[in-house]
One Martini backbone bead per residue (centre of mass of N, CA, C, O) as a GRO file, in nm:
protein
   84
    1UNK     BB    1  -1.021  -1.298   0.067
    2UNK     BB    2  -0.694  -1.251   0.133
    3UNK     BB    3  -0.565  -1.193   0.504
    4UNK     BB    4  -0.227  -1.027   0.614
    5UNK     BB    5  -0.011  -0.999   0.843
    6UNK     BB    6   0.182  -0.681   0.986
    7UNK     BB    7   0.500  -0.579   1.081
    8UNK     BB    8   0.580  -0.249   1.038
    9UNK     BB    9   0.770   0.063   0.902
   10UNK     BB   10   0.724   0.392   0.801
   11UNK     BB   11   0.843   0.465   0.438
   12UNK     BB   12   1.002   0.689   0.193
   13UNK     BB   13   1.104   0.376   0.079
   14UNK     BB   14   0.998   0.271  -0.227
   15UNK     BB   15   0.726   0.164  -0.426
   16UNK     BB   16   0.443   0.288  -0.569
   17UNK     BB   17   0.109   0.153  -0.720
   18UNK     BB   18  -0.137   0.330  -0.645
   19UNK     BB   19  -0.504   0.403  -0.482
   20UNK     BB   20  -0.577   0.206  -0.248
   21UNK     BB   21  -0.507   0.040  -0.443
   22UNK     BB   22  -0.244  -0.191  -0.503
   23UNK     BB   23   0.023  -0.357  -0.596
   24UNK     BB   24   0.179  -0.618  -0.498
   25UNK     BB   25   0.494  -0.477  -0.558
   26UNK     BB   26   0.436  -0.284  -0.333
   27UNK     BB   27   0.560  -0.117  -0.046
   28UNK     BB   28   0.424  -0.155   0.207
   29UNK     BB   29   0.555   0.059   0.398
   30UNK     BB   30   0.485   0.310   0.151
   31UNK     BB   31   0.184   0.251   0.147
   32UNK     BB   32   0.110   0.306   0.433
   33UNK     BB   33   0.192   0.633   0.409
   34UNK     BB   34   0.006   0.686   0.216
   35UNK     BB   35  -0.280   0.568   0.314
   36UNK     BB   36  -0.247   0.617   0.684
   37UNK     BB   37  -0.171   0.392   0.885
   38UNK     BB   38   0.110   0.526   0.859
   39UNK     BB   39   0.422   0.667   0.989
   40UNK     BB   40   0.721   0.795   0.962
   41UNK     BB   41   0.873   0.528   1.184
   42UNK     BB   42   0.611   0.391   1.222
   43UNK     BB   43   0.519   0.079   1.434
   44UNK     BB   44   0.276  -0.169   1.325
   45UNK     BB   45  -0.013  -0.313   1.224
   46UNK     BB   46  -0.088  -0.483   0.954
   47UNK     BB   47  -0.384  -0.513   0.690
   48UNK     BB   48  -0.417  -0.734   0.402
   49UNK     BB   49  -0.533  -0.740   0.147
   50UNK     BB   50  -0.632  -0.979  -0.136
   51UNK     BB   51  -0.637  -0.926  -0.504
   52UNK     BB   52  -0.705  -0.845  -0.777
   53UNK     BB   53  -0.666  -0.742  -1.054
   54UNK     BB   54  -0.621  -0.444  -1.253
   55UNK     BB   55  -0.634  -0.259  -1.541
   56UNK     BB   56  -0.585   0.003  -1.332
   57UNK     BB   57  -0.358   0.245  -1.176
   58UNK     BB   58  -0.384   0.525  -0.951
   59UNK     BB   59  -0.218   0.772  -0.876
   60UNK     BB   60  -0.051   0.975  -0.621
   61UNK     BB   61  -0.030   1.236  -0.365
   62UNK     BB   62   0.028   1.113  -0.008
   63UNK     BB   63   0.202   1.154   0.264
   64UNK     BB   64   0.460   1.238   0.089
   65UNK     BB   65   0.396   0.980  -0.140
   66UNK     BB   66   0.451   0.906  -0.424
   67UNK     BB   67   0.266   0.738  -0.657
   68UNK     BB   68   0.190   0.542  -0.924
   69UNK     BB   69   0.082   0.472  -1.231
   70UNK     BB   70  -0.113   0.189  -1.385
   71UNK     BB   71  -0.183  -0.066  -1.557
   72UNK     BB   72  -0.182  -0.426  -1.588
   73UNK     BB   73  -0.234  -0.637  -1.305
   74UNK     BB   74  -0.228  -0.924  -1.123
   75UNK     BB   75  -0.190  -0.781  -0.836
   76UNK     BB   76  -0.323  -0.717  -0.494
   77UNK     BB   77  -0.400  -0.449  -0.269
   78UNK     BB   78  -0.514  -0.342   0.105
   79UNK     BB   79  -0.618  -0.166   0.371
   80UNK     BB   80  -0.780  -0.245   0.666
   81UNK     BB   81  -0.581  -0.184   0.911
   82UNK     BB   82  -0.443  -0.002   1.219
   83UNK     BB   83  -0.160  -0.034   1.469
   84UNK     BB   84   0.039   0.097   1.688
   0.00000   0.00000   0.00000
């Protein structure tokens, strides 16, 4: 798996879909605060794994972030590691 670095800051605007795993789709900023890595305004670096698609992505509400659930979708991602 290849893993990515980034510099984001922590955003409640953009699409989610799934938790834990995130579709490739999925906005960086607003997945990093649904996750936990980021808090909304924080600026930090985020370090993101690619991984394979999912049969099926589970959404939840966490960090004040609603994810949506999704069917199958062919790219993934995770996130590694963050700091501020």
């Amino acid at each position: 798996n290849q893993n990515y670095t980034f510099t984001a800051t922590g955003s409640t605007s953009g699409s989610v879909w799934g938790t834990i795993i995130y579709t490739d789709d999925s906005n960086l900023a607003t997945a990093a605060v649904h996750a936990g890595v980021l808090t909304v305004g924080q600026t930090g670096t985020i370090i993101v794994m690619v991984l394979a698609g999912q049969s099926s992505y589970a959404g939840s509400v966490q960090n004040g972030i609603t994810a949506w659930s999704y069917g199958s979708w062919a790219g993934s991602y995770r996130f590694v590691i963050a700091s501020g």
